[in-house]
C-alpha positions, 0 to 999 in steps of 0.5 A: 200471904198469911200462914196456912194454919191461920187460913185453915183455922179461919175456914174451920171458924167461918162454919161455928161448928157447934160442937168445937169448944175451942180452936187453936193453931200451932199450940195449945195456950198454957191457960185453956182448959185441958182437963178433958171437959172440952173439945178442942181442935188443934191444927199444926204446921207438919211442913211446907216445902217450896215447889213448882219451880220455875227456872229454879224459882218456887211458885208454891208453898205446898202446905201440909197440916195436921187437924187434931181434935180432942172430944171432950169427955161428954161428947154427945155427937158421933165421933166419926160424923164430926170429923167427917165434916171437918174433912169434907170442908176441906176437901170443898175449898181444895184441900186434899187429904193426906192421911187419917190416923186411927182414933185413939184414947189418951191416957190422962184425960181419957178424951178420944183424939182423932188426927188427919192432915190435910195439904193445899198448895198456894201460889207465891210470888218471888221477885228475882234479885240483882 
């Protein structure tokens, strides 16, 4: 099974959504561009307990992630329309919204930053031991 941020990125890379410059999971690359110029979407593992235990064994990874995206400074599209599709995309492959922040500016780059966290539970298979 390969990480959830890795299978949310593919999901996210699989639409080429034009106005995402570059994407990343679990950190930004010291060498990307981080002057502003660019949008980036950053996805991040917030936890990923076990759970659906049966007979004291977990069944499911209960992913939990954080999407965040960083417009770049010219962007020319509609804020809210660009992460609303981000949004729907999950929401159409069985990803649940957990929560949306409310957009805010960061002070060094002046780049609007939108953050929402999405959850989907993968079935696990765990042998039981001698």
């Amino acid at each position: 099974m390969e990480l959830p941020v890795v299978t949310a990125k593919k999901l996210i890379a699989s639409r080429k959504y034009p106005w995402i410059d570059e994407l990343y999971f679990t950190q930004i690359p010291e060498e990307a561009d981080t002057t502003g110029d660019k949008t980036i979407v950053l996805i991040t593992s917030v936890k990923e307990p076990l759970g659906q235990f049966k007979n004291d064994t977990p069944s499911a990874l209960e992913a939990n992630l954080q999407v965040q995206i960083f417009y770049g400074n010219k962007f020319e599209g509609n804020i809210l329309d660009a992460q609303l599709q981000l949004i729907n995309l999950f929401i159409s492959n069985g990803w649940y919204i957990s929560s949306r922040e409310p957009n805010i500016l960061d002070p060094d780059t002046n780049q609007v930053t939108a953050t929402f966290t999405v959850s989907c539970n993968f079935t696990i298979n765990f042998e039981r031991g001698n």
